[in-house]
N, C-alpha and C positions, 0 to 999 in steps of 0.2 A: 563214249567220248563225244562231246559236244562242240560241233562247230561253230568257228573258227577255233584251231588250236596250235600252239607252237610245239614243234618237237625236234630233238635235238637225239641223233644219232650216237651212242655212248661211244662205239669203238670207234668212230669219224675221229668224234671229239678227242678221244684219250689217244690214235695214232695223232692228232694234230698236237696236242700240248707235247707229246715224243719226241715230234720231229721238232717243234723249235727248241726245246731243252736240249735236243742234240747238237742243233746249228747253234744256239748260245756257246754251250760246252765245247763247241770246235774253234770257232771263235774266241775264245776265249775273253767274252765279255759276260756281264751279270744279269740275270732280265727281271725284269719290275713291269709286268701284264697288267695291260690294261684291267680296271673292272668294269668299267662303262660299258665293255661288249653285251657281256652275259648279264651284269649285276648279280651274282647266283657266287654265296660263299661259298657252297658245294664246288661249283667249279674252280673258283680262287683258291680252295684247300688243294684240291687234283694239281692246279698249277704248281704250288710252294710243295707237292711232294715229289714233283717232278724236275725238283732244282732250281724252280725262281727263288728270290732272294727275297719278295714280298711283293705287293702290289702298289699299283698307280688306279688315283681315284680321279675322275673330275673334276667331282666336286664334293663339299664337308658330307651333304646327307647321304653322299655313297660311301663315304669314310665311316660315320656312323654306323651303317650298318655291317662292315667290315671289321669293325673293332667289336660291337655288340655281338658278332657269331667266331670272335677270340682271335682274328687275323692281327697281326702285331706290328707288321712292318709297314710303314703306311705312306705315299708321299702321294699326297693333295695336287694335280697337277695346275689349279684355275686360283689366282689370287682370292683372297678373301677379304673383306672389306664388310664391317658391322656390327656392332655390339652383337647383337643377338646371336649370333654365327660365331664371334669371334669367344663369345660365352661358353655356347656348345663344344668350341674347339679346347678350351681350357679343360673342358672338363673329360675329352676325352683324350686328351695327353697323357691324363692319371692311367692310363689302361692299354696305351700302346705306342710304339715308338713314330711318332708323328714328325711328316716333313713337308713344309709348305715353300710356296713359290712367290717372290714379290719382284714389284718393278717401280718402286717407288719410295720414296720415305715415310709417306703418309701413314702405308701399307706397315712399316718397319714401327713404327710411332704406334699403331693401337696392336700389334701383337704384344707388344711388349707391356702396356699398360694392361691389357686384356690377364698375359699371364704374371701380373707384379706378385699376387700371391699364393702362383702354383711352384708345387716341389720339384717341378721338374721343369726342362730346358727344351727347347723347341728346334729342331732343325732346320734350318732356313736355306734355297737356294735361289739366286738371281736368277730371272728368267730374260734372255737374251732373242731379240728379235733376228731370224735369222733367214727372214726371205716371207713368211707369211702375212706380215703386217698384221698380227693379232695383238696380243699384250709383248713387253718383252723390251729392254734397253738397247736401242741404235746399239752393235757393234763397235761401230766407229765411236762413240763415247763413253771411251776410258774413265775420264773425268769423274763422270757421273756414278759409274759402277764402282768402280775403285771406292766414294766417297759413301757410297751406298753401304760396302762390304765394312768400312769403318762405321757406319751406323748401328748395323746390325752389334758388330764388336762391343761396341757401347752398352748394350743390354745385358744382365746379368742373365737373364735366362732364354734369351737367345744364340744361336749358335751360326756363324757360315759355313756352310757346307759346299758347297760349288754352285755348279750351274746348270738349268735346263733351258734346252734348243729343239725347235722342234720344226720337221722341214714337212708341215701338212701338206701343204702346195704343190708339195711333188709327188707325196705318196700312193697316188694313183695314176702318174703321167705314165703312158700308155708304151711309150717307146723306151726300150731297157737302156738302151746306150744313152740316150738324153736325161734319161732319168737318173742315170747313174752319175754323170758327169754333173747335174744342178744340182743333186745331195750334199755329192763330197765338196762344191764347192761354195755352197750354202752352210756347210760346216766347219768348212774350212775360217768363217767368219768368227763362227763360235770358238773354235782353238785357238786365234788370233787374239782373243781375250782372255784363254784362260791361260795363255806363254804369259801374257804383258801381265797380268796381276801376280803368278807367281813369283815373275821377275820381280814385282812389288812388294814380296811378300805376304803375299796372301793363296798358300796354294790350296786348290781346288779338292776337295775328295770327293765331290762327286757329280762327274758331267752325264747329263740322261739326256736322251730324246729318241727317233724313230718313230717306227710306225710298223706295221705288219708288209707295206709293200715300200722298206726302204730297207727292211731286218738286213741284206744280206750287201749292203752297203754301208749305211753307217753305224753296222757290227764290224765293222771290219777298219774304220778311222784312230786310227792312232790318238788317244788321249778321252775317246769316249771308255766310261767307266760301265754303260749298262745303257738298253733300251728297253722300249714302253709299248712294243707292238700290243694287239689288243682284238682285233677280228679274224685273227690266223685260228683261233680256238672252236669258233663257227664257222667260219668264211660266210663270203655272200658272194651274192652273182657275180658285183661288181669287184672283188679283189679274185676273184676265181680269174678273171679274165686275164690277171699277170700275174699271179701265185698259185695258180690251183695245179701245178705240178709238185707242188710242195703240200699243201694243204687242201684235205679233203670237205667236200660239200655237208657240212653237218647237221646245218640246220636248216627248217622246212616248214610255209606254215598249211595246215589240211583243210581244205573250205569245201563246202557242200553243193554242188547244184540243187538251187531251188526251183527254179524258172527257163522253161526253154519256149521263148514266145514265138522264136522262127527258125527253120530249119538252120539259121547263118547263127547266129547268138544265142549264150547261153549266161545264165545270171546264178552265181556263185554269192555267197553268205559273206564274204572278207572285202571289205572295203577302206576305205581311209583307217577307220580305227582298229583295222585288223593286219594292214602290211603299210610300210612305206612306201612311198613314191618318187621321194625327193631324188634319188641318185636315179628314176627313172620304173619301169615293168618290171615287174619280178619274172622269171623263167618258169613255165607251168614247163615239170619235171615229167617227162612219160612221153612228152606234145610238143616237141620242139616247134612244131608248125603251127601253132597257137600263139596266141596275142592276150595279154592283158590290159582291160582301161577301169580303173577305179572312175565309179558313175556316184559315189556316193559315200557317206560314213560307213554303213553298210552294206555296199553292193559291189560287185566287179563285173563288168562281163568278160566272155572269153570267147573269141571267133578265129576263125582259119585266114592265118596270114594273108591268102588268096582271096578272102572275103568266099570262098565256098560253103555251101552243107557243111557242119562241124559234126561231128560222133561223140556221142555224150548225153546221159540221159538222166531226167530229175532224180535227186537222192545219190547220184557219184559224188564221192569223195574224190577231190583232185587236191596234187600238195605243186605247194608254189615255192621258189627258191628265193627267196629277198633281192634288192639288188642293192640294200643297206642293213645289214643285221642290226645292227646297235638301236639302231629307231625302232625296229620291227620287234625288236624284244622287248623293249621297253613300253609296248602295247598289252602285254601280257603281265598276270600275278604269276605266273609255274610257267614252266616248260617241262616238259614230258617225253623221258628219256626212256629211248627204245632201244632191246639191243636185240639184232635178230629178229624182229617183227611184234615181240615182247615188251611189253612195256615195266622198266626196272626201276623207275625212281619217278617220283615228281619233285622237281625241285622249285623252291620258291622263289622271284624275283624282287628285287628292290625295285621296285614300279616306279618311275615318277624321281621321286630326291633328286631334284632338280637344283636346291639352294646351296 
């Protein structure tokens, strides 16, 4: 095996898709897994035989590759906006049941032109701003969404299908009581819209949103139809730190000492292009008393908290726990699935389809 490499622990992974297929099934809500975590249809099939009901994509070129290895159920979570995209999206409507997110008319105007002569009809749901400030309709204006959901109506091979909300902003807030209480009442915005438009006439089939560190709150809201969690299937450092009694550490990436120039530091093969950094150090597994600092695309060092002597010598393999999986996989073409010390699969990644 060639350093730097990703590897993802099979019975980690397959006790974690159990345990939230369980907690969906208790709950009695529907789950639509992220794919953005893994990008790995292998894993998206494990999920949908484990009882999700289909997947959530990003974005088109992760849908693409989700319908190319025969996944069927599909809802697009990022508006789309382009001929050229919106080309791509016609044409893979013919192949699987596809469901996109808009927050605009514009948006509602070129799907519709886009699909004027495909055989099939398009799922569509309003996406609702609900505390993040990302894309997504002011709550507070009915007006607008109401007028919206009548647009949509207007297309013959468009369809309304309800709503997604999604409480990012909170899904890693560190405190369980605060976090719980800004969800439900971050949601509580979103159900606020989907009462008034029913009462409109227009009812909803289907409200989505969550997160892996909101699953066991807004699984449990009244009028949510299904969540989208998505890094409970790997976990990383950083949702370990408020879900890791739920979800096992699965995934790891293995980097080599190359260089030990002084007794205090040691210089490792994985650098920028080999682990994230943005949520912060990944955890060297084995060395809790160890530090990591990305010096470069590829380089890392690794020294003793204490700034002491470190132990560690040219040619160790040392594995590092992310402290963002979804970036740090998306570093890699495979991940390499170990079960027992054995290596049982390599599986491939959607690298990159970022459009």
């Amino acid at each position: 095996m060639l350093t730097p490499y990703a590897v993802i622990d099979m019975d980690y992974l397959e006790k974690n898709i159990g345990t939230m297929a369980d907690i969906t099934s208790r709950l009695e809500i529907n789950l639509r897994p992220h794919f953005k975590t893994h990008k790995s249809p292998l894993i998206a099939q494990k999920q949908i035989a484990a009882g999700a009901i289909g997947i959530t994509c990003a974005t088109l070129g992760e849908a693409e590759i989700a319908v190319n290895n025969g996944l069927k159920d599909i809802l697009i979570s990022r508006e789309i906006v382009g001929t050229g995209k919106l080309s791509l999206l016609a044409g893979l409507a013919r192949h699987a049941d596809l469901k996109v997110v808009v927050d605009d008319p514009y948006q509602v105007t070129q799907l519709s032109a886009a699909l004027a002569e495909s055989p099939v009809k398009l799922g569509v749901l309003i996406e609702i701003n609900i505390g993040q400030n990302r894309c997504g309709i002011d709550p507070g204006n009915l007006t607008a969404i109401i007028d919206l959901i009548k647009l949509i109506n207007q297309h013959p091979k468009l369809t309304f299908l309800g709503f997604q909300g999604y409480e990012g902003h909170l899904v890693l807030h560190p405190n369980e009581d605060e976090r719980t209480t800004q969800v439900e009442e971050a949601n509580a915005n979103l159900m606020n819209v989907v009462k008034a438009v029913a009462e409109a006439g227009y009812p909803a089939k289907i409200v989505t949103g969550g997160g892996t560190g909101t699953t066991l709150i807004t699984g449990k809201i009244e009028g949510m139809t299904e969540i989208q969690p998505g890094t409970y299937a790997t976990m990383d450092a950083t949702y370990s730190k408020i879900m890791g009694l739920f979800f096992a550490p699965a995934l790891k990436i293995v980097t080599t000492i190359i260089s030990k120039p002084s007794a205090e530091r040691l210089i490792v093969d994985a650098g920028s292009k080999a682990i994230s950094t943005d949520y912060g150090p990944p955890e060297i597994i084995g060395h809790s008393d160890w530090v990591y600092q990305c010096i470069g695309d590829e380089y890392g060092i690794l020294r003793h908290v204490n700034g002491q002597p470190i132990a560690g010598n040219i040619g160790d393999e040392i594995s590092l726990y992310p402290a963002h999986g979804c970036t740090t996989i998306n570093l890699y073409d495979k991940i390499h699935g170990f079960r027992n010390g054995i290596l049982e699969i390599v599986m491939p990644i959607g690298r990159g389809k970022s459009f």
